[in-house]
C-alpha positions in Angstrom: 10.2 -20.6 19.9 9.6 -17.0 18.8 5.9 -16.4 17.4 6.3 -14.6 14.0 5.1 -11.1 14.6 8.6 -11.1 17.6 10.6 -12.8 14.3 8.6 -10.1 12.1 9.7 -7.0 14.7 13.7 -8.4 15.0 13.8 -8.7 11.0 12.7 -4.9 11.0 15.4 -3.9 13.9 18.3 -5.9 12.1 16.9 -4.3 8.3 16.6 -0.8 10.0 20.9 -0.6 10.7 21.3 -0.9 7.4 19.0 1.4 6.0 20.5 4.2 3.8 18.4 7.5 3.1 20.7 9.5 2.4 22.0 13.0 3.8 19.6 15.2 6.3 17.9 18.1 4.1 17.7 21.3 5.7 13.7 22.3 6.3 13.0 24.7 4.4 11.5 27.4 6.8 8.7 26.9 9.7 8.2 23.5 10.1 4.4 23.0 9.3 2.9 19.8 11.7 1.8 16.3 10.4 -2.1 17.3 10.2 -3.8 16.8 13.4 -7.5 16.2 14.3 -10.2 15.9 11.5 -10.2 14.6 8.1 -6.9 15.7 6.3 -3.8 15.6 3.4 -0.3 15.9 3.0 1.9 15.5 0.3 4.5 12.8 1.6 7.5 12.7 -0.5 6.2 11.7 -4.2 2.8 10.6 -2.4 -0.3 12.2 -1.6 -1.5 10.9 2.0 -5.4 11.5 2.9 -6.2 10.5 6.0 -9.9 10.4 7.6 -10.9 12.1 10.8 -11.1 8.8 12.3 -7.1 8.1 12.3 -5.6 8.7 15.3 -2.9 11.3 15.9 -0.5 8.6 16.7 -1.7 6.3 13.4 -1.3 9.5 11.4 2.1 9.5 12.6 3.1 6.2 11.8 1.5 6.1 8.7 3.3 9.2 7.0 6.4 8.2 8.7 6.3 4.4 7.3 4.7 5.6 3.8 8.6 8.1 3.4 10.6 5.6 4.8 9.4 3.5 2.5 10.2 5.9 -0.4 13.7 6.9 1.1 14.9 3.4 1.2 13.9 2.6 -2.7 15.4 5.8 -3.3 18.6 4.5 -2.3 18.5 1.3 -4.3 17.0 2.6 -7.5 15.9 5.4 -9.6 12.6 6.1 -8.5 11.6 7.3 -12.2 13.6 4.7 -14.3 13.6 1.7 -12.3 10.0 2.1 -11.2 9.5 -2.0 -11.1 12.1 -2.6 -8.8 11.5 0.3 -6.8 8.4 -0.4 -5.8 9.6 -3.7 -4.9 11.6 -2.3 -2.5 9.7 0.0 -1.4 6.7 -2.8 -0.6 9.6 -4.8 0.8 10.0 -1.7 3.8 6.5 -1.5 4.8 6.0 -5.0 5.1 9.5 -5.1 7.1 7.9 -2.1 9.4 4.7 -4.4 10.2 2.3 -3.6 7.4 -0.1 -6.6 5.8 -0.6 -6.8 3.0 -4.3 -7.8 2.4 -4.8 -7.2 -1.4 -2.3 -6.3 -4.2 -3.3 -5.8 -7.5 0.1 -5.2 -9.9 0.8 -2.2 -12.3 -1.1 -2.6 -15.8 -1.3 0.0 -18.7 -3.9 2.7 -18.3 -5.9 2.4 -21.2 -8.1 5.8 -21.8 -11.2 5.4 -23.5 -10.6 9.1 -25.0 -7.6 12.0 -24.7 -7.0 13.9 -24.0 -7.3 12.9 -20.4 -5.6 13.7 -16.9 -4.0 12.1 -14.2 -6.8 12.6 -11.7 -9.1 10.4 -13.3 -6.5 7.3 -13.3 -6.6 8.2 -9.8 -9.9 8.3 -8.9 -10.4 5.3 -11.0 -7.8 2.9 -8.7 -9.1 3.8 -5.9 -12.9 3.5 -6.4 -12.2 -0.1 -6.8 -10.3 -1.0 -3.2 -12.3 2.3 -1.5 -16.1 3.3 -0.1 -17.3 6.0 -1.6 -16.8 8.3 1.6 -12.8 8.2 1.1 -12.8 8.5 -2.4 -14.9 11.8 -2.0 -11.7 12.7 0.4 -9.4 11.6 -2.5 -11.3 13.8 -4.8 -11.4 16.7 -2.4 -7.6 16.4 -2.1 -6.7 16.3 -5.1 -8.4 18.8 -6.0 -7.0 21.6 -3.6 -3.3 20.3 -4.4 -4.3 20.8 -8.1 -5.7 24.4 -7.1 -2.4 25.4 -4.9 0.0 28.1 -6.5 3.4 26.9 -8.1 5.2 28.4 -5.1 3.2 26.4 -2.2 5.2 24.2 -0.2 2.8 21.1 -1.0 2.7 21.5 -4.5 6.5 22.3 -4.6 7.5 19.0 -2.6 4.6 16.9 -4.9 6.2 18.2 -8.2 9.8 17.9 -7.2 9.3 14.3 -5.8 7.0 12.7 -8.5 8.3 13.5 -11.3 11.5 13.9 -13.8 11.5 15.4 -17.5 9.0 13.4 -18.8 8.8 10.3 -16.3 6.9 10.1 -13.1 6.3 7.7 -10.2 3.8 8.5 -7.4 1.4 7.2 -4.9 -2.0 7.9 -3.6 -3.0 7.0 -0.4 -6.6 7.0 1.3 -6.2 6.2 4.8 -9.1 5.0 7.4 -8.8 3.7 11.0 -11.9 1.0 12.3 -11.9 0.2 16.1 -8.4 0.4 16.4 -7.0 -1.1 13.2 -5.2 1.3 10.3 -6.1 0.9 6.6 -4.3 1.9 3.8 -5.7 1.8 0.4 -2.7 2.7 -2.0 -2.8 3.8 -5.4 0.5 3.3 -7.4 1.3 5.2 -10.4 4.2 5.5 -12.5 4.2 7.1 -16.6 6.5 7.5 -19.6 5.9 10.2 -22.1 7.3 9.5 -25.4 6.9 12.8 -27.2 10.3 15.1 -26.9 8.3 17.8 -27.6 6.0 17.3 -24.9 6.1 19.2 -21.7 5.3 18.1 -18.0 4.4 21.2 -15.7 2.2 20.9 -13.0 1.3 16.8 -13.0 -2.3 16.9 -12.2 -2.9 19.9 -14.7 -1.0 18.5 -17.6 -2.9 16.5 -20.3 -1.8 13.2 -21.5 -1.7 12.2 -25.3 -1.9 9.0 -26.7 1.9 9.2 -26.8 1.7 8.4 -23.0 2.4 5.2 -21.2 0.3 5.3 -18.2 0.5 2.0 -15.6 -1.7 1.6 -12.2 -1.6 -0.8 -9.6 -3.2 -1.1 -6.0 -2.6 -2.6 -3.0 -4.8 -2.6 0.6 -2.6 -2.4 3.5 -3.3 -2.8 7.5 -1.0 -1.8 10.0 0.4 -4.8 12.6 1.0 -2.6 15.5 2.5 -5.2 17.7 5.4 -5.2 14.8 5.3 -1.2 14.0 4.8 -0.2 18.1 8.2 -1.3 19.1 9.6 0.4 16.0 8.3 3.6 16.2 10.9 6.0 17.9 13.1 4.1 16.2 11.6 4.9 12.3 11.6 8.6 13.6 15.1 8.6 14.8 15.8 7.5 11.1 14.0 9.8 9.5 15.2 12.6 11.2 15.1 16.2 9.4 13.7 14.3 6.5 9.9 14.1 8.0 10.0 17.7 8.7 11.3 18.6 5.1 9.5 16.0 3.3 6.1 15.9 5.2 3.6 18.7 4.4 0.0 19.2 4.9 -1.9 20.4 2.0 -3.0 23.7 2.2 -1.1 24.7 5.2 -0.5 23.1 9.1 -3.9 21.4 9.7 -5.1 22.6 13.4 
């Protein structure tokens, strides 16, 4: 009788044929590295990936590949902006397919501000100091604030705006990522947000102020990676991704030597 992380792995081989994601992009330009070596951050589809110096290259791989394959497939089934319950449903559905663990999971509830004004990067910071040490949320802070600093034309900031929100609805992730004698952590911040007002406007998400016309929900979840599952996997979630990881993958202030 199979043990259940071999059941686990042939779930994820069977799941991974019929995986849609969609057509190949065409990189746009150089193709700029998954960050190597030391701490580092890169926008990941409609996520923000910040991964300490501990991580090893290949972790750093599999995490960033796993975390868009994850998006890509949800993607497919639902409108990431719209349908926002369902798909992040599907979206946990992929990772745990792929051989993450789920360890905690705390589900999206209505951001309520003490005062507005107010911006995004304190929800954020706010998530994440509950599930985090303080060492990775001074990573998340540090982050967030260079992709907030980046020019409207920068290929991070492009990629984070064009893939976390529409109009006036969003849907986005924040992920702090450690590795500990071998074993990956991820400690996920999940966003999504209405704004009511017509006459509002959206520009760059983690500059614009939210009103108390704003519906603002956050969730968590703390995630560890099953390598014996994810291992065998591996070329295989590459293969899938294709073109996509170099289009959709970018460090945050440039290729991270």
């Amino acid at each position: 009788m199979m043990d259940k992380p071999e059941q686990e792995r042939l779930a994820a081989l069977d799941a991974m044929t019929d995986w849609d994601l969609g057509p190949e992009p065409v990189p746009p330009g150089p193709l700029l590295p998954v960050p190597r070596g030391g701490a580092g951050a890169a926008v990941d589809g409609g996520a923000l990936v910040v991964l300490s110096a501990a991580v090893s290259e290949g972790h750093r791989r599999d995490v960033l590949h796993s975390v868009l394959l994850a998006q890509l497939v949800a993607n497919k089934k639902y409108d990431r902006h719209a349908e926002a319950e369902n798909w992040y449903r599907s979206y946990g559905e992929t990772l745990e397919r792929v051989g993450w663990v789920i360890k905690e999971h705390e589900g999206l509830a209505r951001h309520k501000p003490r005062k507005f004004p107010y911006r995004l990067g304190v929800v954020i910071l706010k998530v994440l100091a509950r599930i985090s040490d303080a060492p990775s949320v001074e990573r998340v802070t540090a982050a967030l604030k260079v992709l907030t600093a980046l020019p409207d034309d920068d290929p991070a900031a492009k990629l984070f705006e064009k893939e976390s929100h529409v109009e006036r609805a969003g849907n986005f992730q924040v992920a702090a990522v450690d590795e500990v004698d071998g074993l990956v952590t991820v400690r996920l911040g999940r966003f999504r947000f209405r704004v009511e007002d017509e006459a509002a406007e959206i520009g760059r998400l983690l500059r614009t102020e939210f009103h108390a016309g704003a519906e603002v929900f956050r969730g968590s979840q703390i995630l560890q990676l099953n390598d014996e599952v994810y291992g065998p996997l591996r070329d295989g979630v590459a293969a899938k991704l294709g073109a996509r990881a170099d289009a959709l993958i970018v460090p945050v202030g440039g290729p991270a030597r």
